[in-house]
C-alpha positions as CSV (number, residue, x, y, z in Angstrom):
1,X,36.8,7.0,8.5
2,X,37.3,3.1,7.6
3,X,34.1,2.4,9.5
4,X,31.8,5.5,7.8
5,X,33.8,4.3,3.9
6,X,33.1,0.9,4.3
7,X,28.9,1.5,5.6
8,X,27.5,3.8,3.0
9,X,23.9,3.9,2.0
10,X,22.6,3.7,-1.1
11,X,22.1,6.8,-2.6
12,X,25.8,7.1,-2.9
13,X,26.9,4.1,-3.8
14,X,27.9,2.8,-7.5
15,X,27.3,-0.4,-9.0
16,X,29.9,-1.9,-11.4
17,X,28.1,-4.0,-14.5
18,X,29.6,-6.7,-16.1
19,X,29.3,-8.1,-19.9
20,X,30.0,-11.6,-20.4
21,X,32.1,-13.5,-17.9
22,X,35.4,-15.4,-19.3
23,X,34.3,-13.8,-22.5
24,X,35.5,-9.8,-21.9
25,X,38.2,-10.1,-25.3
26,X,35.7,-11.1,-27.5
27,X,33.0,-8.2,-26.4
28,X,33.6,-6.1,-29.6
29,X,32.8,-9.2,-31.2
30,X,29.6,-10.1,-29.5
31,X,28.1,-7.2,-29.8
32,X,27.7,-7.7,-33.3
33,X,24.6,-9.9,-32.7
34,X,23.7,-7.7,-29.8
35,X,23.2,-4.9,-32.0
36,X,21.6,-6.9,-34.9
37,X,19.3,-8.4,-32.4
38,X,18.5,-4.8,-30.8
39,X,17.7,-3.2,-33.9
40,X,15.4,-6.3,-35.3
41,X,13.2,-5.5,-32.0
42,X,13.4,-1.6,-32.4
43,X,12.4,-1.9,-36.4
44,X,10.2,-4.4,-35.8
45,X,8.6,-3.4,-33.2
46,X,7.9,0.2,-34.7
47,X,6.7,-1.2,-37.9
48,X,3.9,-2.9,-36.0
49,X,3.0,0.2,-33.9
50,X,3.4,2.4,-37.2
51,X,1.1,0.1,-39.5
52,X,-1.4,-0.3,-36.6
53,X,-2.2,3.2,-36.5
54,X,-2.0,4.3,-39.9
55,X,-3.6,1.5,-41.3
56,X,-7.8,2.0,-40.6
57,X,-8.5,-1.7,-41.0
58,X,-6.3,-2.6,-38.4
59,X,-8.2,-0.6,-35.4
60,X,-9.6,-3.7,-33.8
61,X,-9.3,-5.2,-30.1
62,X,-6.7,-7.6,-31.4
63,X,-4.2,-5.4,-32.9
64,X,-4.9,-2.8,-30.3
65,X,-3.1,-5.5,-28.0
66,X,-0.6,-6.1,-30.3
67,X,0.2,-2.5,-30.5
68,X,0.4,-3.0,-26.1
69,X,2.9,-6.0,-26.7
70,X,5.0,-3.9,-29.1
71,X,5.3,-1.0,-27.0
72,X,6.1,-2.8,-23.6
73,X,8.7,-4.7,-25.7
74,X,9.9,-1.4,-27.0
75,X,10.4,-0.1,-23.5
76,X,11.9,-3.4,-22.8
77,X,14.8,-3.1,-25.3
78,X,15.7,0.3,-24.7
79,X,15.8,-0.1,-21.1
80,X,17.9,-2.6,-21.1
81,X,20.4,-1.6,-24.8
82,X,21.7,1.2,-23.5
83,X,23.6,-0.2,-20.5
84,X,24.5,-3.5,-22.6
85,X,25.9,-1.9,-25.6
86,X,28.0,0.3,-23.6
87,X,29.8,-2.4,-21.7
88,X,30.3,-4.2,-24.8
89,X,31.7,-1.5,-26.8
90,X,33.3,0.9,-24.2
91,X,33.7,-1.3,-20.9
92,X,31.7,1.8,-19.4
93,X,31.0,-0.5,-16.8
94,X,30.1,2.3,-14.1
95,X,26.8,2.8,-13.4
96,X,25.4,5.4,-10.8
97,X,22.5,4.4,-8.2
98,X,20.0,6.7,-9.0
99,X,19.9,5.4,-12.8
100,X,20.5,1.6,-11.7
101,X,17.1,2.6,-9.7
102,X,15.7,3.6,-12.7
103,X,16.8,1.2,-14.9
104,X,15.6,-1.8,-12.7
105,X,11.9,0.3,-12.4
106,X,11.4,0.2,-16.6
107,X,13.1,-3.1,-16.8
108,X,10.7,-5.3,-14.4
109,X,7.9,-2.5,-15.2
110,X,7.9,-3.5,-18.9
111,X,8.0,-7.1,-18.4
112,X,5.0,-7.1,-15.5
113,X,3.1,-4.8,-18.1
114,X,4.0,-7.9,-20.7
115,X,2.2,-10.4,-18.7
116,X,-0.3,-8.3,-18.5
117,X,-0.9,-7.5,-21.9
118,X,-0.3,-11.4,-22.6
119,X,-3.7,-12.0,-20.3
120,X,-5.6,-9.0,-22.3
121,X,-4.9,-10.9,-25.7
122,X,-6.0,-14.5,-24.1
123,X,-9.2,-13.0,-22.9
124,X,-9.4,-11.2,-26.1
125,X,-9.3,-14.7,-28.2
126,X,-11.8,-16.5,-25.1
127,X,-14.5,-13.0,-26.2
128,X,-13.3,-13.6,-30.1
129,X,-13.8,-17.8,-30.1
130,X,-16.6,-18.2,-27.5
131,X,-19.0,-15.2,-27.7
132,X,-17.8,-13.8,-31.1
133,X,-21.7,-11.9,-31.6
134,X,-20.8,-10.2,-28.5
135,X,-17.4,-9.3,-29.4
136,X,-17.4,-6.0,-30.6
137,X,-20.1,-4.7,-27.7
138,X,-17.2,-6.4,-24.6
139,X,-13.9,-4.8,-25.9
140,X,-14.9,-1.5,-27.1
141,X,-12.5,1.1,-27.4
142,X,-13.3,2.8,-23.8
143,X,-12.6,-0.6,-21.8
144,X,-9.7,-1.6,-24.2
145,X,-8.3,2.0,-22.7
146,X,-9.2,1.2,-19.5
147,X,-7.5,-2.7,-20.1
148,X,-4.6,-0.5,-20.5
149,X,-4.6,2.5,-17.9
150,X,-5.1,-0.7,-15.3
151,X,-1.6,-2.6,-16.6
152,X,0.4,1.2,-16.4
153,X,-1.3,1.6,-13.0
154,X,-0.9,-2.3,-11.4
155,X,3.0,-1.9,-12.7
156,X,3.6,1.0,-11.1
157,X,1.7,-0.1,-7.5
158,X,4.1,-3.4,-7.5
159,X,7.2,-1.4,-8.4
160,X,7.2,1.0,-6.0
161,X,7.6,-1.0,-2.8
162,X,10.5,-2.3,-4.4
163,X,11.6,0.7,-4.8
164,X,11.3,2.4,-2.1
165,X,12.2,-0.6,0.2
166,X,15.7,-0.7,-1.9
167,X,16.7,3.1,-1.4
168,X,17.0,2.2,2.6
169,X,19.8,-0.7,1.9
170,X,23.1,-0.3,2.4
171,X,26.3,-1.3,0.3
172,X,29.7,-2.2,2.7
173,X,31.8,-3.8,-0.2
174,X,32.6,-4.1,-3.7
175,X,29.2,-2.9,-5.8
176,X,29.9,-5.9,-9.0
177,X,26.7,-6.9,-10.8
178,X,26.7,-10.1,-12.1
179,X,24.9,-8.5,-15.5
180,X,24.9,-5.4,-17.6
181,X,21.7,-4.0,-16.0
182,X,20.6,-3.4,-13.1
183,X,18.1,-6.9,-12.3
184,X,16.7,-6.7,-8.7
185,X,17.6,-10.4,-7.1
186,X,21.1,-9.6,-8.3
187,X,21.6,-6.1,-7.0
188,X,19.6,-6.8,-3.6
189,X,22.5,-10.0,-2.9
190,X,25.5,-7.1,-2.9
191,X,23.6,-5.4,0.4
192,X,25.1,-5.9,3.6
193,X,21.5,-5.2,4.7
194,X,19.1,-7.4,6.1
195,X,17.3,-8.1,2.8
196,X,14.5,-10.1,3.8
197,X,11.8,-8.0,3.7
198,X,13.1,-7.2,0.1
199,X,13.2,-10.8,-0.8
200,X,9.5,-11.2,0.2
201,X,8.6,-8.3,-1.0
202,X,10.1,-9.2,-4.4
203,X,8.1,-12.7,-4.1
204,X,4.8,-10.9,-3.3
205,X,5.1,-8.4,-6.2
206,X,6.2,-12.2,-8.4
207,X,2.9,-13.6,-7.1
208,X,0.9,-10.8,-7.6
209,X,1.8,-10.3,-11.7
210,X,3.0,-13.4,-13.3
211,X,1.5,-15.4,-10.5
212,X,-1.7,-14.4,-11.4
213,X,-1.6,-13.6,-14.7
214,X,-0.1,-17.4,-15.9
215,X,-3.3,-19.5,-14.3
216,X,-5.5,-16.3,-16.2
217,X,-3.8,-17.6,-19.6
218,X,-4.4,-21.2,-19.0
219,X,-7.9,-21.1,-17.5
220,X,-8.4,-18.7,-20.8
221,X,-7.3,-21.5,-23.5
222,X,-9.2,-24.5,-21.4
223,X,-12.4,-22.6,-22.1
224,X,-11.4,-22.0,-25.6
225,X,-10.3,-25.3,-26.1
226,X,-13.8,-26.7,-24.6
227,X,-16.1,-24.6,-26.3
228,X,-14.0,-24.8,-30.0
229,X,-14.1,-28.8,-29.1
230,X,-17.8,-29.1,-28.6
231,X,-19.4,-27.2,-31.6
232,X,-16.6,-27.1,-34.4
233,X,-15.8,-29.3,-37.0
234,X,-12.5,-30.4,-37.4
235,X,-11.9,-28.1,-40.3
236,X,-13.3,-25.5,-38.2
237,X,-11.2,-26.4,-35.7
238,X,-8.1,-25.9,-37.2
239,X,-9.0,-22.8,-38.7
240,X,-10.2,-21.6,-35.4
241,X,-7.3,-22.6,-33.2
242,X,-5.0,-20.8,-35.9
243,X,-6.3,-17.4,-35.2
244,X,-4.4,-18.3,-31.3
245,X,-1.1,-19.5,-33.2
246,X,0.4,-16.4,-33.0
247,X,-0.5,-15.3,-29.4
248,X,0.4,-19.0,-27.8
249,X,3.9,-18.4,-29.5
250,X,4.2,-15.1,-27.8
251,X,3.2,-16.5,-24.2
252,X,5.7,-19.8,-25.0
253,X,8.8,-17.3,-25.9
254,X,7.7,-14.9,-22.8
255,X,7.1,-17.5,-19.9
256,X,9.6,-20.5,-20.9
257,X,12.8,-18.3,-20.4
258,X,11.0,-16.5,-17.4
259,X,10.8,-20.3,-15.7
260,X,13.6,-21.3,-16.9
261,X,15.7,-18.5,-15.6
262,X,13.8,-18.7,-12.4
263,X,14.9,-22.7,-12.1
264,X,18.5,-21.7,-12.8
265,X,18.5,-19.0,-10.2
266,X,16.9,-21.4,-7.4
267,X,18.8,-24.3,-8.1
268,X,22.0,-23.7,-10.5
269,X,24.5,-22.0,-8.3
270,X,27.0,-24.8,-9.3
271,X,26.0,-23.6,-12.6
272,X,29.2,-21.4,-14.8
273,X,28.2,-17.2,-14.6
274,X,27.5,-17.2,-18.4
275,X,25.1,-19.7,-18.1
276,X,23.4,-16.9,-15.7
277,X,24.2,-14.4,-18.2
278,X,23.1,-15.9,-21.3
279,X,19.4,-17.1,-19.8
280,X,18.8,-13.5,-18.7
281,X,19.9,-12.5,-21.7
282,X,17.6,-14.4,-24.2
283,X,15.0,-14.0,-21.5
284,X,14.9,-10.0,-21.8
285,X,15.7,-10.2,-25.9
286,X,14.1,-12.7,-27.2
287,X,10.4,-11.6,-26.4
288,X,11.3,-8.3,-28.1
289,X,12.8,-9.7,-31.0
290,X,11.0,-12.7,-32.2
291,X,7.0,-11.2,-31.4
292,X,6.9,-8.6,-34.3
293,X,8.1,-11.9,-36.6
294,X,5.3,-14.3,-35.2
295,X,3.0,-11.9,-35.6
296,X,3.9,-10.7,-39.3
297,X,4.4,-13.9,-40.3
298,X,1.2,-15.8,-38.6
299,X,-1.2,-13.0,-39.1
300,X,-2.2,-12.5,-43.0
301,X,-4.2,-9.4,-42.1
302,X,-1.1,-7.5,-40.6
303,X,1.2,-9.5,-43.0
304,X,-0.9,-8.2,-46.0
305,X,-1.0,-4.3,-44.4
306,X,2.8,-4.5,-43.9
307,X,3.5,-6.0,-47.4
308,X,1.3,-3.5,-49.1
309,X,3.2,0.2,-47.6
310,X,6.2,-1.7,-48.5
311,X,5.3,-1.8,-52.1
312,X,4.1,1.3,-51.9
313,X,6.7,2.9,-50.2
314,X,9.3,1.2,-52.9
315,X,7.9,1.1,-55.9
316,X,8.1,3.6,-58.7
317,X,6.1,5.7,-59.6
């Protein structure tokens, strides 16, 4: 009986989450921000979505993006709130495995499908900057639904191995996370499994989204930066590397904490568990939360669309 208890499999196992290490008096407390920093990305994130569609001037390749980004980060935050406010707020810390497996598909789903969307909006600034006459005739509204389709269809081809390859492990002792959510290097290191095949199947799936999607975004804003250089004016210049303000912030505050986390995970094991906590923290929220203010603030189209339903919407009539 101690042998067959102690070598389950995974469908019947349970994975414990954990809030913030040294800090578990204070959760009431933290989740203060938590929740102010949840609802700024839900509210800001539907305003854009809301004021793209109703608004007819707004149906353009760009904010058809943006409306991608806004969802993905959307499905970001609630994938990951749910599971975060409860163990702040309850210490429901219990998590079964079937909705751990779930959990970790949306979680790493949304953030390949981010990537992705961030290397749409680069090419749609390269098409916008270097062959604007052409503009309207390469992203027209069938391939900007296809742009689409492809990101829901790659993310759910490179989740699925991961998937399927983690419902064979096995789980022999105590099931703690080191996070409130399920995040797959840090389930896959409580197995008692041989997880290598896991471990390169994780860096495949790495290599194959973010891998390929970061050299897209540079290569993207060399050839801008070439073709803007050789037949602008510097006033021109200015003016034209400001309509890319917005979408280099949104790749800065998506791939900095993604390499930064990365570098603590490879070489910061000395490193105290909130410092873990914390980076994948602000890198899940702060995508989520500070892209619907870049782009509100740094896009006076958008800015002006939002500004007017306000008034609207609040003043008297």
């Amino acid at each position: 009986m101690m042998e067959i208890s102690n070598n389950f499999t995974f469908p019947f196992s349970t994975f414990y989450l954990t809030g913030i290490p040294g800090l578990e008096e204070a959760h009431a407390w933290i989740s203060i921000p938590f929740c102010c920093l949840s609802a700024i990305a839900l509210l800001g994130n539907s305003m854009i979505l809301f004021v793209i569609m109703k608004e007819q001037s707004l149906h353009e390749p760009m904010y058809y993006f943006l409306s991608m980004l806004s969802a993905t980060d959307l499905g970001l935050t609630i994938s990951t709130m749910s599971t975060t406010l409860s163990v702040l707020w309850f210490d429901a810390r219990e998590i079964s495995s079937d909705s751990c497996v779930v959990q970790m598909f949306f979680l790493h789903g949304f953030t390949f499908m981010e990537s992705g969307v961030l290397v749409a909006m680069a090419f749609d600034r390269f098409v916008a900057i270097c062959n604007p006459l052409r503009y309207t005739t390469i992203l027209t509204n069938a391939r900007i639904t296809q742009l689409g389709v492809a990101m829901v269809i790659r993310m759910i081809v490179l989740m699925l191995p991961l998937v399927l390859l983690f419902k064979k492990l096995s789980f022999c002792g105590p099931n703690g996370l080191s996070h409130s959510y399920c995040y797959h290097p840090d389930v896959i290191k409580l197995s008692c499994s041989d997880t290598k095949v896991n471990s390169i199947c994780g860096l495949v799936v790495l290599i194959l989204s973010t891998g390929i999607d970061t050299p897209c975004i540079v290569l993207s804003y060399i050839l801008i930066i070439r073709s803007v250089l050789s037949i602008a004016s510097p006033k021109e210049q200015h003016k034209t590397f400001s309509t890319c303000a917005s979408h280099i912030g949104a790749v800065a505050i998506f791939y900095i904490p993604l390499i930064s986390l990365s570098l603590v995970h490879r070489y910061g094991q000395l490193a105290p568990k909130i410092v873990h906590t914390m980076m994948v923290n602000i890198y899940l929220m702060l995508p989520p939360v500070i892209n619907p203010i870049i782009y509100s603030v740094k896009t006076a189209q958008l800015r002006k669309v939002v500004i007017k339903l306000l008034l609207t919407k609040y003043t008297p009539v």
